[in-house]
Structures are given as structure tokens and as C-alpha cells.
C-alpha positions as CSV (number, residue, x, y, z in Angstrom):
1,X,14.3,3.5,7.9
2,X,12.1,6.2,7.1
3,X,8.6,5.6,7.3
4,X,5.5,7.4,6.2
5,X,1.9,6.2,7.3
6,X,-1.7,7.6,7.0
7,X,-4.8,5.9,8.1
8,X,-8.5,6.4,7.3
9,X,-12.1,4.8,8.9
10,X,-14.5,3.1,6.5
11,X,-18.1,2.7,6.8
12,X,-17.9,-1.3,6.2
13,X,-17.1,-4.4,8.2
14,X,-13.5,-5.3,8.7
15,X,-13.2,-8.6,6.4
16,X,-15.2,-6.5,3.5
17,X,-12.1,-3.8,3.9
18,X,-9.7,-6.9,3.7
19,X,-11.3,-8.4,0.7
20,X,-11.2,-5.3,-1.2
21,X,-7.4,-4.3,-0.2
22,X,-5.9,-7.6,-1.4
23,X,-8.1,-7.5,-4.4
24,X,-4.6,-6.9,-6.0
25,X,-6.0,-6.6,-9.6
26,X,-8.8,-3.9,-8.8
27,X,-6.1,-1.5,-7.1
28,X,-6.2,1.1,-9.6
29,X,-9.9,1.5,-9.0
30,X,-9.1,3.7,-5.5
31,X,-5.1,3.4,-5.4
32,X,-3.5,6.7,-7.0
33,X,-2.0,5.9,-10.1
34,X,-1.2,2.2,-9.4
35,X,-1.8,-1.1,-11.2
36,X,-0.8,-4.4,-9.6
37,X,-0.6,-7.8,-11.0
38,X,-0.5,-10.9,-8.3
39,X,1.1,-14.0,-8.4
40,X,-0.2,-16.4,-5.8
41,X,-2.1,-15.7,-2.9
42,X,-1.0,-15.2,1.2
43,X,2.1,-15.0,2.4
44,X,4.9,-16.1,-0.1
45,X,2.2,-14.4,-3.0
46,X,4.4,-12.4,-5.7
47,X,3.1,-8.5,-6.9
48,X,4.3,-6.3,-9.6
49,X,2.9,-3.0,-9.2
50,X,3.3,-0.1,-12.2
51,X,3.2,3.4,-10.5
52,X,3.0,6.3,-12.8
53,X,0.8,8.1,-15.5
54,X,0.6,6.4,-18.7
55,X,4.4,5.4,-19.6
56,X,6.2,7.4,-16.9
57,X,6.4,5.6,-13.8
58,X,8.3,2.9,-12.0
59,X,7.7,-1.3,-11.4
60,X,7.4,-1.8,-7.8
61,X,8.3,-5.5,-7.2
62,X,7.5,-7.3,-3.6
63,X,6.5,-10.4,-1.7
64,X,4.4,-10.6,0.3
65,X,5.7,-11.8,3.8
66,X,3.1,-11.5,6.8
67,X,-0.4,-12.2,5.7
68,X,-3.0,-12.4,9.0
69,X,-6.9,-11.9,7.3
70,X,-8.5,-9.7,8.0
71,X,-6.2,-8.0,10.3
72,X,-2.2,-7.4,8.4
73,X,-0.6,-8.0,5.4
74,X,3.1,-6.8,5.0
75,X,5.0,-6.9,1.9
76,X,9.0,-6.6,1.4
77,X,9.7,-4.2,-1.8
78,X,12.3,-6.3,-3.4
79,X,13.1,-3.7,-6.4
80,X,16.0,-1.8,-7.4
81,X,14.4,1.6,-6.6
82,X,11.4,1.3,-3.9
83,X,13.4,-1.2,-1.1
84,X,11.9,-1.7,2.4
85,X,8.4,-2.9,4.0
86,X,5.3,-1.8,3.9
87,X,2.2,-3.1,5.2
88,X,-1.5,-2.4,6.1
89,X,-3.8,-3.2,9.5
90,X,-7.3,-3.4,9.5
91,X,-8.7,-2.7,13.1
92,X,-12.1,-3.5,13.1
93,X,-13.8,-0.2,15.4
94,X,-17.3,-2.4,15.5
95,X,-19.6,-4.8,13.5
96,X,-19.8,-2.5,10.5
97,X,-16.7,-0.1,10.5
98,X,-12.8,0.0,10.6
99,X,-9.9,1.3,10.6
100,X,-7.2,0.9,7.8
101,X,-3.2,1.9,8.9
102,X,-0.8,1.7,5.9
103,X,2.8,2.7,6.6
104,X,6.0,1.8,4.5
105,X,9.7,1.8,5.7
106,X,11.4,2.5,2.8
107,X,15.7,1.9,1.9
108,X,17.8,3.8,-0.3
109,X,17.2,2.6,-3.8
110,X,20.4,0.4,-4.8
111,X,22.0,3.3,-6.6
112,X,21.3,5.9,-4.4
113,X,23.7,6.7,-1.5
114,X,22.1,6.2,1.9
115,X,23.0,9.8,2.9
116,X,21.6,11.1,-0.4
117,X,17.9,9.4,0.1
118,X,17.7,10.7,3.6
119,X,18.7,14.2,2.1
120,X,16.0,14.2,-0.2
121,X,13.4,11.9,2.3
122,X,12.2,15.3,3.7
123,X,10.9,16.2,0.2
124,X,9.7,13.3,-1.1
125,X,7.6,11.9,2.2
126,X,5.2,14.8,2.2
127,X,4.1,13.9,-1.3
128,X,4.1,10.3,-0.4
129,X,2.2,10.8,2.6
130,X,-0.6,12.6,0.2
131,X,-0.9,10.2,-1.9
132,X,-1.4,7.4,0.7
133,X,-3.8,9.7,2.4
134,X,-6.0,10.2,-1.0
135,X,-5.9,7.1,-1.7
136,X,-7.2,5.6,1.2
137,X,-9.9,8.2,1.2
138,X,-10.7,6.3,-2.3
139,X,-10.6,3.6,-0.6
140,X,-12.9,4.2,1.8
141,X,-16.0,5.5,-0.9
142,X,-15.1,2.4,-2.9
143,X,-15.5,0.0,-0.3
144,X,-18.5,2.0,1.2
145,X,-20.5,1.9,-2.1
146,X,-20.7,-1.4,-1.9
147,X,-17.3,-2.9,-4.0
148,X,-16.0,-6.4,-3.4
């Protein structure tokens, strides 16, 4: 599967990082044009997340399948268009910093031929790779000033 990954280091404990990044609700205050509603908690937990701006955009369904605080969630994108893993790592560097890995392995969407999405994977993972990267960076001011 393709994958496409970026990482950033924050200014903040480790488990601070963690409670922020599976503050599911409070994505869209440092996650690019995302909003995410949770069902449950841990592994087994259920999210819906809108991507887009205003009503242009896409429903991102997963489940959350690997859940190891404060170190590694990974979710299973269980949609008709975004299919695959993704997942996140905290690493914490020392007592007040860390490191935060997201990558995501994504399928063909289930009406897409396979050879079509890797066509057009070349194209769309540079984009996808900026947003992940700006929105980490988000991430790492938000948590940094002090958000929980």
C-alpha cells in the first residue's frame, strides 16, 4: 500500500502530546480542515471524521485497532473512499519533549481500480504529505501553548 508519513518534535511531555492527539473532538483546532466525532474510547473506539471546507469534503469512517498510551494508536479507515491504516507514535526524546510520527497506508477507494489509484498516488501524496506536515506543525504550537 502506499504510505505517506511526516513527523514533527513538540516542546511538551509525551502523555501531554497523547492526551491532546486523541482529544478526537478538539481535532479541528490544529488538524487541517478536519472534524471528528468519537464513539467510545481505546481500541474498538468508533470515529467519523468530515474532511473538507464547509460542504465539500468527504466522511472518513475508522476504528480504531491498536491503542498503546502514550506511545501508538492505529486506526483501520473502514470507508468507501479513504481505505487502509493509519496510525501515530509518540516517542518521548526526554522529560519534556517528543516526537510525533503519523503515516497512513492507504487502498484504492472501493470504486476506483487499483491500477488507477496508484496512477494518480504520485499526485495526490505530495499534497497529502503537506497537509500532514502543517498540521502537525499546528499541532505542535497548540500543545506547546499550553492545550489539553
Amino acid at each position: 500500500m502506499p504510505e505517506v508519513s511526516a513527523h514533527v518534535d513538540v516542546a511538551a511531555p509525551a502523555r501531554r502530546v497523547w492526551d491532546v492527539m486523541v482529544d478526537w473532538d478538539r481535532h479541528d483546532d490544529w488538524m487541517i480542515g478536519t472534524r471528528v466525532r468519537a464513539f467510545g474510547e481505546g481500541r474498538g473506539a468508533r470515529l467519523l471524521a468530515w474532511t473538507g471546507v464547509g460542504p465539500v469534503g468527504f466522511l472518513d469512517r475508522m476504528v480504531v485497532t491498536d491503542w498503546d498510551p502514550p506511545q501508538r494508536c492505529v486506526v483501520e479507515h473502514i470507508g468507501w473512499l479513504v481505505r487502509g491504516t493509519g496510525g501515530f507514535e509518540i516517542i518521548a526524546l526526554d522529560a519534556e519533549r517528543a516526537q510525533v510520527i503519523w503515516w497512513e497506508r492507504l487502498a484504492a477507494p472501493a470504486l476506483l481500480p487499483t491500477w488507477l489509484f496508484r496512477l494518480g498516488w504520485p499526485l495526490v501524496r505530495p499534497v497529502a504529505r503537506l497537509g500532514l506536515r502543517y498540521s502537525l506543525r499546528r499541532l505542535a504550537r497548540f500543545v506547546e501553548r499550553g492545550a489539553r
